[in-house]
N, C-alpha and C positions, 0 to 999 in steps of 0.2 A: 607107460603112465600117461595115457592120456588126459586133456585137462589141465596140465600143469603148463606153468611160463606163460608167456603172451601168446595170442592169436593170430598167427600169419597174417602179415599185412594183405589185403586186395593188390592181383598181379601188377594193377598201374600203379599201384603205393610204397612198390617195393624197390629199394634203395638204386640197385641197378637199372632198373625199369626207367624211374626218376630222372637219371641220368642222362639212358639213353634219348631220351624223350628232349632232354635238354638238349642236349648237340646237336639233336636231327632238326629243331627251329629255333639253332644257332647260326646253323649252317647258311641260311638263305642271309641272314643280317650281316655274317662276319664278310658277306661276298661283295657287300657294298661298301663305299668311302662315307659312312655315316656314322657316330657315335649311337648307343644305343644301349640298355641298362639289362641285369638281370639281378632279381630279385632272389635271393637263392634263402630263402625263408627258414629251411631246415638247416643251416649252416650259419644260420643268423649272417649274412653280409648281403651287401649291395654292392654291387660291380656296376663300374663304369668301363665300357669296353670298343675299341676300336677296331676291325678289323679282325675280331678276334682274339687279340691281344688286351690285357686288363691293362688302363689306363691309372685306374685306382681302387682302395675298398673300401669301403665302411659299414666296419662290422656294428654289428648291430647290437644295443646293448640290452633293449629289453621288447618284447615284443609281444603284443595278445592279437588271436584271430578271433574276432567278432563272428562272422561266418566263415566257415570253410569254402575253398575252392573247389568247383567239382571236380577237376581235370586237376592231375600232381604236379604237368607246367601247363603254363596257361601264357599265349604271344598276345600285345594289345600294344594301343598305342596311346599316350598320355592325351587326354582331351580337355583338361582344365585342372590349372591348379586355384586351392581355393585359400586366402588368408584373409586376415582377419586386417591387415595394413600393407597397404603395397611395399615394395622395399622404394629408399628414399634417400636421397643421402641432406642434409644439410649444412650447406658452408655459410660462415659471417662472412659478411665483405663490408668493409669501411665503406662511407659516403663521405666525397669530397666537402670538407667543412663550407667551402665556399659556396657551395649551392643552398645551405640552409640559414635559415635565420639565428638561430642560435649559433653561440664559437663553440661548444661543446662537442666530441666528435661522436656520431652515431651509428650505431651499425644495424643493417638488417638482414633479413633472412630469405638465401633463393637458393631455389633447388638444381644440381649441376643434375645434368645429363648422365654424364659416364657413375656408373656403381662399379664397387668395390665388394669382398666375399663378407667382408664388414658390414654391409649393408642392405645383406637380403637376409629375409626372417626365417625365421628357424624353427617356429609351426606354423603347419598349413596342413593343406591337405591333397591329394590326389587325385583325381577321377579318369578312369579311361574307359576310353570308347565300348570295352565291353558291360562295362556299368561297376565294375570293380572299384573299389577304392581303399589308400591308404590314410593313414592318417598319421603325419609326421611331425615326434616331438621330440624337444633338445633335452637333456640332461644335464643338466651343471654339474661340475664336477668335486665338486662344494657340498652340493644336497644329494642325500642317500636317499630319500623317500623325493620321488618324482610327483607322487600321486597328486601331491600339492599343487602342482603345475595348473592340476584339473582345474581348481577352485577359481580361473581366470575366466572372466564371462565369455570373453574372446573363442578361447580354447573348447567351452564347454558350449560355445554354438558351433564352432565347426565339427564338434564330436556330433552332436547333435542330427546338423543334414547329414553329416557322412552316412550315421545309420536310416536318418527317416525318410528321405531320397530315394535310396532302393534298398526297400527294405528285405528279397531277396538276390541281392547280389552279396558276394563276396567284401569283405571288408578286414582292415587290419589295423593296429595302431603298431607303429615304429618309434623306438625310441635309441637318436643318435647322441654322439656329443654337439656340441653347439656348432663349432665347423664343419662336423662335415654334413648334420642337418643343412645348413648354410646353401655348402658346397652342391648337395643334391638337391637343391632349389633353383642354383644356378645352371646346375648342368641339363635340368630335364625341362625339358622345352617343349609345347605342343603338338602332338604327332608324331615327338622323338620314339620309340620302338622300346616295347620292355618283353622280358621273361621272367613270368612270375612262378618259381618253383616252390609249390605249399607241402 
């Protein structure tokens, strides 16, 4: 019976192919002392990975591909990330009553240096060096319809250059929980190493 069921995947689409393809430029990143990511898109997770060894994952909870990837893995290197606010942290600090003219005590507002996983955002977006990009949004765990996210002028400009930027390149939107959106803001760093499996 010909005709019936699905269509054989194309030989590089096929599940083992995928695979192989993944280890074989795994292999050259696991050989270094470098942290480095693999997108594993048909699995829904993102790995953070050291040596080879997975550091952490974060599966992924909702996801649409804008364009397809040519290639079933695809290696690149992160070139910019793009948000809408940088991460920031803000502490009060008391001013000594004696140095103002009023007795009243006042406080004001300065930015410390060191961040915390608290205080990196949790949309943005991704670009790397092959022209590829992601587009990474958090999910409250509170709201069932994410879609509302969109309606943030913020969120609906980064959607926006993600696609009109290159408009043939590959693109994606990720949707994590809010930590480990966070978490992979903090870990992916420019030039850090990714495997993108679509």
């Amino acid at each position: 019976m010909s005709g019936c069921g699905n269509p054989p995947a194309p030989a590089d689409r096929h599940p083992l192919a995928v695979e192989n393809r993944l280890h074989a430029l795994e292999i050259p990143l696991a050989k270094k002392n470098e942290t480095y990511l693999v997108f594993d898109l048909r699995r829904r997770r993102v790995q953070v990975k050291f040596r080879g060894e997975p550091l952490r994952e974060l599966p992924i909870l909702d996801l649409k591909i804008h364009r397809p990837w040519n290639a079933a893995v695809t290696a690149a290197a992160l070139a910019k990330k793009g948000l809408a606010r940088p991460p920031q942290r803000t502490v009060i600090v008391p001013i000594n009553a004696a140095e103002i003219e009023d007795t009243e005590s006042v406080m004001v507002e300065r930015v410390e240096d060191s961040l915390e996983l608290a205080d990196m955002p949790s949309v943005y977006s991704l670009r790397f060096e092959t022209g590829a990009s992601i587009l990474v949004l958090s999910r409250n765990e509170q709201s069932v319809d994410w879609i509302r996210r969109l309606s943030s002028p913020a969120i609906r400009l980064l959607f926006f250059f993600q696609r009109v930027l290159a408009p043939r390149s590959p693109a994606a939107t990720l949707v994590l929980s809010p930590d480990d959106a966070r978490a992979l803001y903090w870990t992916f760093a420019p030039k850090v190493k990714a495997l993108i499996a679509a």
